[in-house]
C-alpha positions in Angstrom: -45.1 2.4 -19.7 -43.4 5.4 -17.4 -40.1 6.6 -17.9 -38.3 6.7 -14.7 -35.6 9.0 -13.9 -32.3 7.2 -12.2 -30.4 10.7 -12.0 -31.8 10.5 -7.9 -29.7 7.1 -7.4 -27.0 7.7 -9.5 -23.5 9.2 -8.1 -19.9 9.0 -8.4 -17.2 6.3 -8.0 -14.1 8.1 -7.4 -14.5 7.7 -3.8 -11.8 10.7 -2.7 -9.4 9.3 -5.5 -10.2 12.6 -7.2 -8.4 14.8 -4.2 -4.1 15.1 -3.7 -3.2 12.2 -1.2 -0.7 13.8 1.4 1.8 10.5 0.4 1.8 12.0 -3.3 3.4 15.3 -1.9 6.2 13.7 0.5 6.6 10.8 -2.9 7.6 13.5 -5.1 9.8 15.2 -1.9 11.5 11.9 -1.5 12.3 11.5 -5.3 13.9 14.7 -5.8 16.2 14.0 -2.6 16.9 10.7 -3.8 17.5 11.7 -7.6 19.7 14.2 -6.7 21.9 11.9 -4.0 21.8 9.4 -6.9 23.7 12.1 -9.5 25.8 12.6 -6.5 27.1 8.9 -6.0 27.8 8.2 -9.2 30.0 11.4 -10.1 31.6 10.7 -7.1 32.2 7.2 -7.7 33.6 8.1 -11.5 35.7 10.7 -10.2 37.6 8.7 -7.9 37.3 5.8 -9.1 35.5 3.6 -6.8 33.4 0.8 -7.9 31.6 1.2 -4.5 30.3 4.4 -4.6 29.2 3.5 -8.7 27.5 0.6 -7.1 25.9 2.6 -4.3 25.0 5.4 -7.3 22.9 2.9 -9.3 21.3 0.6 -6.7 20.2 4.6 -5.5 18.8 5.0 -9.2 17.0 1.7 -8.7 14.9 3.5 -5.5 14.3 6.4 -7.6 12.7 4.6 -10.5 10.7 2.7 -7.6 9.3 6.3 -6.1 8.9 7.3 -9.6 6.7 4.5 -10.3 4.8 5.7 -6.8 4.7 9.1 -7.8 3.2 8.7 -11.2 0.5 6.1 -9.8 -0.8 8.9 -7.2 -1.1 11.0 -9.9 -2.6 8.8 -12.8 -5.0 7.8 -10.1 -6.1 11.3 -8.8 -6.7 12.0 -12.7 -8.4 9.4 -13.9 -10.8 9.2 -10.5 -13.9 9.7 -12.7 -13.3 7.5 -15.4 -16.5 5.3 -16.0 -14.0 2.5 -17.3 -13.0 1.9 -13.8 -15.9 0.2 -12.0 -15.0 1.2 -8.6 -12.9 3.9 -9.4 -9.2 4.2 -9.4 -8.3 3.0 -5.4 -6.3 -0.2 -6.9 -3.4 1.7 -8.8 -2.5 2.8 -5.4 -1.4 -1.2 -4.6 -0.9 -2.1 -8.2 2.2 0.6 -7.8 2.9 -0.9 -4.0 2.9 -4.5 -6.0 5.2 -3.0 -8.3 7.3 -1.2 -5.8 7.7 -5.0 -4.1 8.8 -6.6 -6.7 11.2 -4.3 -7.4 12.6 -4.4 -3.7 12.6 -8.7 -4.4 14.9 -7.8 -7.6 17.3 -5.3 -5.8 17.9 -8.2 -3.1 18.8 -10.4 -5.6 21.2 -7.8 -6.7 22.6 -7.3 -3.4 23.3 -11.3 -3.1 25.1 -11.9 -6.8 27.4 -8.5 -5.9 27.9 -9.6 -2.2 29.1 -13.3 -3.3 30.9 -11.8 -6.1 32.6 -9.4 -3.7 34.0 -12.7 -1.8 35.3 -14.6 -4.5 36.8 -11.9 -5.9 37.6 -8.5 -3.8 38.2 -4.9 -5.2 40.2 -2.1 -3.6 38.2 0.3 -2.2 38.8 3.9 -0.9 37.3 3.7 2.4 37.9 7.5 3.0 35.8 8.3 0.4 33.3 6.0 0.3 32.1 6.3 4.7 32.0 10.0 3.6 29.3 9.6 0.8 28.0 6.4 2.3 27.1 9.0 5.0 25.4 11.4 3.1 23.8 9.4 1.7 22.5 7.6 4.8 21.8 11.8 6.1 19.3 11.7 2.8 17.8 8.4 3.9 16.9 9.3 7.5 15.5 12.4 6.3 13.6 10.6 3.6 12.0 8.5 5.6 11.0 11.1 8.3 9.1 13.3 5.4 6.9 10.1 4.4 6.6 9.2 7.8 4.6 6.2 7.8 3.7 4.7 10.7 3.1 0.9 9.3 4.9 -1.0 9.5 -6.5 -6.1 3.9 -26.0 -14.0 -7.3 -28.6 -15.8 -9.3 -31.4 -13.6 -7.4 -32.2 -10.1 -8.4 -30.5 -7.1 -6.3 -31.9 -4.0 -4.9 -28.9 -1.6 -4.9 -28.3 1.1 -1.8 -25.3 3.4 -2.5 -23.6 4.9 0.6 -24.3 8.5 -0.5 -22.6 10.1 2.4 -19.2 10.1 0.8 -18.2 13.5 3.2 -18.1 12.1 6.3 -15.3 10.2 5.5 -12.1 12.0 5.8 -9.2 10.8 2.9 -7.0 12.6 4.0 -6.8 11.4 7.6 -3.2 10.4 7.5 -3.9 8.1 10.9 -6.3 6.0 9.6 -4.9 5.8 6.6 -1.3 5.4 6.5 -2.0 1.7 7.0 -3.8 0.9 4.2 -1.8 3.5 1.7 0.5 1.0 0.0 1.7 2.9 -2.5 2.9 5.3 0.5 4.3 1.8 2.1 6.2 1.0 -1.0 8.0 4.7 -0.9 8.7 4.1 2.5 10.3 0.6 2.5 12.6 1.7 -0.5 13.8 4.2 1.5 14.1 2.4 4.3 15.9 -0.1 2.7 18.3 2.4 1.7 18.7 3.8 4.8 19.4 0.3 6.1 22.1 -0.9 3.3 23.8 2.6 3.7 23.8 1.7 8.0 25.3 -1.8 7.0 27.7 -0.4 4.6 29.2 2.0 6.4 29.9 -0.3 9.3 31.3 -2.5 7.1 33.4 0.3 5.3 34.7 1.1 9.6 35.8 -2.5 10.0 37.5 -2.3 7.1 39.4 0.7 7.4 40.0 0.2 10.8 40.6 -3.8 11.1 41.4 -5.0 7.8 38.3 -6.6 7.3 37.5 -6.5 3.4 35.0 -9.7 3.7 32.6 -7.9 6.0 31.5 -5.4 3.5 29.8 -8.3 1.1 28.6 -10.5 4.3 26.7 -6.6 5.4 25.7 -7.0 1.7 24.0 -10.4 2.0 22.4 -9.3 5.5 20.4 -6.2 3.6 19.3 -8.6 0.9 17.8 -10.8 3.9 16.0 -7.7 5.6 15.1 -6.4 1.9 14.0 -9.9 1.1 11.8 -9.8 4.3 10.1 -5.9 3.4 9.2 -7.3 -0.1 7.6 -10.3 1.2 5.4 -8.5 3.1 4.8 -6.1 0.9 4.0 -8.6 -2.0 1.5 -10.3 0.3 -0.8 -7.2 1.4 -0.6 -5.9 -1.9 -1.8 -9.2 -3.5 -4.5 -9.8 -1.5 -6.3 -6.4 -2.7 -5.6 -7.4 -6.0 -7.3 -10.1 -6.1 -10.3 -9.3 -3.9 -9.8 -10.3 -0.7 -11.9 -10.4 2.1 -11.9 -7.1 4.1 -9.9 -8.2 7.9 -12.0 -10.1 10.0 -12.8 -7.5 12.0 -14.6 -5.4 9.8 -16.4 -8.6 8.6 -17.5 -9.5 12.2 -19.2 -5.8 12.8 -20.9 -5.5 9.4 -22.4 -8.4 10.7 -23.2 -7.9 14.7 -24.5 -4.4 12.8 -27.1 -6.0 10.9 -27.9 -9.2 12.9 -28.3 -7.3 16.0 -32.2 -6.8 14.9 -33.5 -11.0 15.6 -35.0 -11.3 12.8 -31.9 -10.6 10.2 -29.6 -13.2 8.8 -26.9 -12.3 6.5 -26.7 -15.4 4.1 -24.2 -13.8 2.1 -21.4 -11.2 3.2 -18.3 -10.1 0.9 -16.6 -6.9 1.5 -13.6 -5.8 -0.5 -10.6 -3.5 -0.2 -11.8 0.2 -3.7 -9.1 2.0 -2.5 -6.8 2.4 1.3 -9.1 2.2 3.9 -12.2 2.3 2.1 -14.7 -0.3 1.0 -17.0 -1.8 -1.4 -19.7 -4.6 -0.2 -22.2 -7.1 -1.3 -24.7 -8.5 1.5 -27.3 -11.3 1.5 -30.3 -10.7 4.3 -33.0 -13.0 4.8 -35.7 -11.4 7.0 -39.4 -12.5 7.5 -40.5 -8.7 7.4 -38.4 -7.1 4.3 -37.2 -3.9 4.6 -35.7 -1.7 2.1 -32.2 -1.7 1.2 -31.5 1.7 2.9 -32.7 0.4 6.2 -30.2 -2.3 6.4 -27.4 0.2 4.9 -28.2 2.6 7.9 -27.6 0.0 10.4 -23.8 -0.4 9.1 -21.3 1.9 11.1 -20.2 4.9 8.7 -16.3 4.3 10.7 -15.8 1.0 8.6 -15.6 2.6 5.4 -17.8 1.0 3.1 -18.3 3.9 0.6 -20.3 1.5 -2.2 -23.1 -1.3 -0.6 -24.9 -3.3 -2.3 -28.2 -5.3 -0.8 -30.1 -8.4 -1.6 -33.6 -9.2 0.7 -34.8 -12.5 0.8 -38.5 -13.4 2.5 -37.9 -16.1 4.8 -40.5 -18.8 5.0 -39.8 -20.2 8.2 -41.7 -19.6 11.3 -40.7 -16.7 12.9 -39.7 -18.9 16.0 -36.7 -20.3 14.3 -34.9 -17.1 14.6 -36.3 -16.6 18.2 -37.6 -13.3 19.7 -35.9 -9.6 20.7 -35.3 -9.0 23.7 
């Protein structure tokens, strides 16, 4: 019996998870500006005694933990790319840590409702001066925030012959266009500042009516309008997330061109098509071909546009017994 070598069909799984992501940079930008505003906040709010700018301080903390958790996921990701306990390498942590990140925005909205209706039933003094002057710098650090991440956002019983898309370097990870809209790790940064950008717009109008009109109540009314547009981020965030978790279908778009690609030739029929979400932008697939003149796996590979991203395909040929007439004739 001959012992064949597999070294010729074997290669790697990180898929580009091994290289820096240009979010992981601006993550770890954003942190430090938001850390250090947090520090800020909350001396200020001890010093002169206002519960508002305490409250501000910590619900701040709350984003930093939620870019931490971003930060470190870029990193454990980038590090662990080659790990052979990872079937299809480490792409996932990226919307594990956006999952995260989501339900972490869900939790701060609640927040934002119990202080808001607590606010209403019973007010506290607040020191308007003060706290529209940190509110503001605050809301300075938010704006710029969001302008470093810049995200502009806003998816076999038979045996298997196995075709591995080897041309790994053609595709470009660190394309921020095409990828910005799959990086949901990058999307979870970018909502939580965001959202902080948008509670310190709310609060600061609020803190105006106040000082100006006499209008306490508006402040926690601002507060349960943020928790509604918070509520709404998360949600959305919690859905795309979910859906690469648990292996969804790739959009229907890229579905429909893998198969016009390999249907185009009359006598192919994909019986079977699933294509899944390895990492942002990037995919793994698993296709079914019935055929009256088998081919091997390569050839049908070949015929799948490199622009869709499927990095990892995997090929089953079936003979087809019926008359060649079924299928009808190529032009």
């Amino acid at each position: 019996m001959h012992q064949h070598s597999t070294a010729t069909w074997q290669h790697g799984h990180s898929f580009g998870q091994d290289r820096p992501h240009a979010g992981e940079r601006r993550t770890l930008i954003v942190l430090l500006l938001t850390a250090a505003m947090m520090v800020v906040e909350i001396a200020a709010g001890l010093a002169f005694g206002s519960v508002a700018l305490l409250a501000d301080g910590l619900h701040m903390g709350s984003h930093a933990a939620a870019l931490g958790i971003s930060a470190i996921a870029y990193a454990y990701a980038r590090r662990h790319a080659a790990d052979p306990r990872f079937a299809f390498g480490t792409g996932k942590v990226n919307a594990l840590a956006g999952y995260t990140g989501a339900v972490l925005l869900a939790a701060f909205a609640l927040a934002m409702v119990w202080e808001s209706v607590h606010r209403l039933l019973a007010p506290v003094p607040i020191n308007f001066g003060w706290a529209i002057a940190v509110a503001t710098a605050g809301l300075a650090v938010n704006l710029a925030s969001v302008l470093i991440l810049g995200v502009h956002d806003h998816g076999h019983d038979h045996g298997h012959a196995h075709a591995h898309h080897q041309d790994h370097a053609d595709h470009d990870y660190h394309d921020d266009d095409h990828h910005h809209r799959h990086d949901l790790n990058l999307r979870s940064a970018y909502l939580h500042v965001l959202a902080d950008a948008a509670t310190s717009v709310l609060a600061i109008a609020a803190l105006l009516a106040g000082l100006l009109l006499g209008a306490w109540w508006i402040d926690p009314l601002m507060g349960l309008l943020g928790a509604a547009l918070v509520t709404r981020w998360s949600w959305g965030l919690l859905r795309d997330t979910s859906r690469i978790l648990l292996d969804h279908q790739a959009p229907e778009p890229i579905l429909r061109a893998v198969r016009e690609a390999v249907e185009r030739v009359a006598d192919n029929r994909l019986y079977d098509l699933h294509v899944w979400s390895v990492a942002p932008g990037i995919y793994a697939a698993a296709l079914g071909i019935v055929t009256h003149a088998p081919r091997p796996p390569e050839h049908y590979k070949a015929l799948i546009p490199p622009e869709l991203g499927l990095v990892h395909v995997t090929v089953e040929v079936q003979m087809c017994q019926d008359t060649p007439a079924l299928h009808g004739r190529a032009a």
